[in-house]
N, C-alpha and C positions, 0 to 999 in steps of 0.2 A: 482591400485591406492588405496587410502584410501580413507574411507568415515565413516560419522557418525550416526550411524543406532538408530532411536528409536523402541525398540522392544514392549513395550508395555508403558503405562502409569507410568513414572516416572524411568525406564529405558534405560540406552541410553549407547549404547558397539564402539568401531571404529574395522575396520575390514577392510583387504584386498579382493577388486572386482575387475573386468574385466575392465579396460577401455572402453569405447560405440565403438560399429561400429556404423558407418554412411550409410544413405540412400543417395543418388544418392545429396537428397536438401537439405542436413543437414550438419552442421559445429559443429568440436570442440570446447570446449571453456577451457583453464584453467581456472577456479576460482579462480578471485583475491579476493571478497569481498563479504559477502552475511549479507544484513539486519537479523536481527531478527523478524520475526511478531509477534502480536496479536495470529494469530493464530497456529504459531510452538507454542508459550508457552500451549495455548486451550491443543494445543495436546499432549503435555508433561506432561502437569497435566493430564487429563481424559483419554488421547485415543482414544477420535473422538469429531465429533463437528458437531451437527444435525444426519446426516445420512450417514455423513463419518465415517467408524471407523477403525481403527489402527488393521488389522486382521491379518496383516502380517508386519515382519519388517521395517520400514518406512524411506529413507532417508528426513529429516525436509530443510525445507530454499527454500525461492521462489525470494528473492527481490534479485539480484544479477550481477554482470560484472565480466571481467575478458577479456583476450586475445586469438583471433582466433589459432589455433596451426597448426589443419587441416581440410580441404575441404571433399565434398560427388563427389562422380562423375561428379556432372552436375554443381559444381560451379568454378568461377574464382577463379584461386589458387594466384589471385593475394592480397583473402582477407584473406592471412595467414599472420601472424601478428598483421592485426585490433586490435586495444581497443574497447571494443564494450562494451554497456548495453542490457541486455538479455531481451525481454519479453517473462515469461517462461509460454506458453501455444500454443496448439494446438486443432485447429479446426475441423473438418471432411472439411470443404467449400464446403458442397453440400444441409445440410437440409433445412429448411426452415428461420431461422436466419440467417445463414450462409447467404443466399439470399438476405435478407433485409441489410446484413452489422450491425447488429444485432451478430457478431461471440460470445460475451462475452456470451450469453446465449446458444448454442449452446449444445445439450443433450448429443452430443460424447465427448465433452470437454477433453482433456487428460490436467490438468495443474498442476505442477509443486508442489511435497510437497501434493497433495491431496490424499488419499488411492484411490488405490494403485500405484501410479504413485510418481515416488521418484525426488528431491528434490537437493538442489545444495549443500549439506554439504559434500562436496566431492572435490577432485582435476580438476573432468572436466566432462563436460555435452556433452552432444548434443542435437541443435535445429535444427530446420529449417531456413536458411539461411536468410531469410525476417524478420526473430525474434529476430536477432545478429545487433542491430543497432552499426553503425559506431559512436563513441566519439571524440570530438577533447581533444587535450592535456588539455587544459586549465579546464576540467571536471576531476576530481581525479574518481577514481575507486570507494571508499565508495560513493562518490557523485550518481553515476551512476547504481548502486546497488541498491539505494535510487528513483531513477525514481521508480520501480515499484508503492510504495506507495503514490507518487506524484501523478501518473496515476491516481489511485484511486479520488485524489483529482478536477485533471484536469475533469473527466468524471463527476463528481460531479458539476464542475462550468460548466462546459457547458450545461447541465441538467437542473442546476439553473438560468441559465440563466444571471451570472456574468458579468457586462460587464462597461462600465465608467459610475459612479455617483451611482450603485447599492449597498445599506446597507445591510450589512451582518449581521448576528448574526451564531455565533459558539459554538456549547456547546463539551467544554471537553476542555483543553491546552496540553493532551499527545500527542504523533509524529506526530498523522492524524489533532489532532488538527490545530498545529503547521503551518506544512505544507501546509494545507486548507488555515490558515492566510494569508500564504505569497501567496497562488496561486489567492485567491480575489482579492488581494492587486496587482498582476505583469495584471491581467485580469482587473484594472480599477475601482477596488469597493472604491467608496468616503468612507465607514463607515465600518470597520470590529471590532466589537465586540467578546469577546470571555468571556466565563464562563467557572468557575471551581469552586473549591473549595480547590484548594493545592492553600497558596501563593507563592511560588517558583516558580511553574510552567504558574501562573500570570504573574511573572514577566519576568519569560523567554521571553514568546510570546511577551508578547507587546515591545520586542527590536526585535523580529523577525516574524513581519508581522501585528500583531493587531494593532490597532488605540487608543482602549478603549480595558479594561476589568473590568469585573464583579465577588467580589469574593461573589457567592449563597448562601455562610455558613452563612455572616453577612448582604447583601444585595438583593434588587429585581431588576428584570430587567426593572418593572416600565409601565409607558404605551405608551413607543416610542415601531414605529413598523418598520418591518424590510422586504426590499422585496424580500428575501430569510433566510431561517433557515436551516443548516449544521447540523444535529447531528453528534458527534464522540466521544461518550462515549456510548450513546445504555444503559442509565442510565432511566429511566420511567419518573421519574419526571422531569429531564430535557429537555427528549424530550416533555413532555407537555405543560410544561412554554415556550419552543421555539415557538410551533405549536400557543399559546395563543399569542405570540409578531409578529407572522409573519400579514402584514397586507394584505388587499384586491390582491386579485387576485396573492398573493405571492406563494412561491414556498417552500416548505419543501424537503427536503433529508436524507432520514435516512442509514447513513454511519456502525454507530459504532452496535459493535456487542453488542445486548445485551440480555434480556429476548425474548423468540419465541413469547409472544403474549403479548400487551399491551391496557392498556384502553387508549383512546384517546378523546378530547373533538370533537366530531363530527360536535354539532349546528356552533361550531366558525368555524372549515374549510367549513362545507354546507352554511352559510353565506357570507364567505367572498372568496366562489370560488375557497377555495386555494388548490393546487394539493401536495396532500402527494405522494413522491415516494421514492421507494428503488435504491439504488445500489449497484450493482453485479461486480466487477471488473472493466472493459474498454473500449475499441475498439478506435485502433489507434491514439493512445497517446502519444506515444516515439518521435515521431519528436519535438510535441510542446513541451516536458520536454525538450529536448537537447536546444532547441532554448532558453527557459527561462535560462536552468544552464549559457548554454556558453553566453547570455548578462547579467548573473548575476544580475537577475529581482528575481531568487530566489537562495537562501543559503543553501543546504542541508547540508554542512560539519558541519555548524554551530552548528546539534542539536544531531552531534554523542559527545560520551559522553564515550564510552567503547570499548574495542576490545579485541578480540583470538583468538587463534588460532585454527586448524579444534580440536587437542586432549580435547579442555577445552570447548568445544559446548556445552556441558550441562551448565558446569559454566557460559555461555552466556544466557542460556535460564535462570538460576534462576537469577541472576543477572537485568533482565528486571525489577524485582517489587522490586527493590532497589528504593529509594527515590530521588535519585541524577542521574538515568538513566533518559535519552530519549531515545536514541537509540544506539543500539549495533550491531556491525559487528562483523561477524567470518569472519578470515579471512585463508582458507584449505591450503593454500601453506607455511605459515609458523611455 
């Protein structure tokens, strides 16, 4: 099969590899669609990100769907065929998160696109068969490809504790942005605010998902407070001014990747009780995305914007910091 190797920072070759053998609980998948992240591009520019780093040839792409082709020994051969959305990571299920149901933090972590564990810019993967969710027709393949980052979002509102009559506040309008919008908004939140400072991207959101937005460059966020705060840009300043709007006993999330260390106003969270937290991917998220796409509570197709094929994956990846990008699908089969 073909696939799209990043070899080192700013390099990126396609080459013929092996098709995967399977383990006894693990399914084929053709690749029909694979998001773009944040962090393939991270790693297309530099070459690692933290303590990852790019030391060996790297297949890129984590967000992704596609159709079951073939079974591992121990599964029903009756899910050849499937259209599925992939969650691409695997667990040990034995250490101690793994135990708590806690697996996203899990130290043996093998997932998807991370060094050196390769990536869906290729013709077809192999998961573990519990990781291959079933799609109905009515969810398109880029739509479903798109769960991953939704995940993100979901674990994020549950965290925060989203739920009917809950005022959000969002800092950033790019895709996590976006998406976070529309996941407040399908979980019940009377007020989702969103900041940025692109007016385009203002105006995107508030047709898909925000209520209100704030552009920072000419405006404040003021002294309405808000009972949860989203970062998803991992911008300093604007996760301060968040942390400054969230009010008593409110919930902060810090999403978006940004600087490894920041100063933070301490007195107003040690005052007002409010719990800063990170997160890290997931844990069992795929049913409630399928359940939102397929009642159409949220719109993922709405914020692709670009596609290619597996040969022009780079052109995918530079493409991302184009101005009129949200989001971009490679798409390996064509």
């Amino acid at each position: 099969m073909k696939a799209s190797f990043l070899n080192k920072a700013g390099d990126v070759s396609i080459r013929e590899i092996d098709v995967p053998t399977l383990d006894a609980d693990q399914v084929l998948v053709r690749v029909e669609s694979v998001g773009i992240c944040g962090s393939d591009v991270h790693y297309y520019k530099h070459g690692k990100i933290g303590p990852f780093v790019v030391n060996q040839p790297l297949i890129l792409g984590h967000e992704l769907s596609g159709v079951i082709t073939e079974v591992g020994s121990g599964i029903d051969k009756k899910r050849v065929g499937e259209r599925v959305a992939v969650e691409p990571q695997r667990a040990c299920g034995k250490c101690e998160q793994c135990a708590a149901g806690r697996y996203n933090l899990c130290p043996e972590m093998e997932f998807y696109a991370t060094p050196p564990i390769n990536g869906a810019f290729c013709e077809f993967v192999k998961i573990q068969s519990k990781f291959a969710y079933a799609i109905p027709d009515s969810i398109s393949f880029d739509a479903a490809a798109l769960i991953e980052p939704m995940s993100v979002c979901i674990w994020a509102a549950q965290k925060a504790q989203i739920g009917s009559g809950t005022k959000v506040l969002i800092a950033g309008a790019g895709p996590i942005g976006v998406i976070m919008a529309q996941v407040a908004s399908a979980m019940g939140a009377s007020e989702v605010v969103v900041t940025d400072i692109v007016a385009d991207r203002l105006t995107f959101v508030l047709k898909h998902g925000a209520t209100r937005t704030i552009n920072t460059k000419s405006e404040n966020i003021g002294d309405e407070k808000f009972d949860a705060f989203i970062d998803a840009c991992g911008v300093e300043s604007a996760v301060v001014a968040g942390i400054k709007a969230t009010g008593p006993a409110g919930r902060v999330l810090l999403v978006g990747l940004g600087s490894e260390e920041m100063t933070l106003p301490i007195s107003h969270i040690q005052n007002n009780e409010i719990i800063v937290t990170g997160v890290f991917r997931y844990t069992n998220t795929w049913p409630i995305a399928i359940d939102l796409l397929a009642t159409k509570k949220v719109n993922l197709d709405a914020i692709i914007t670009h596609h290619f094929g597996l040969e022009q994956a780079e052109d995918g990846l530079k493409a991302t910091t184009s101005p009129d990008a949200m989001k971009v699908i490679v798409h390996p089969g064509r």
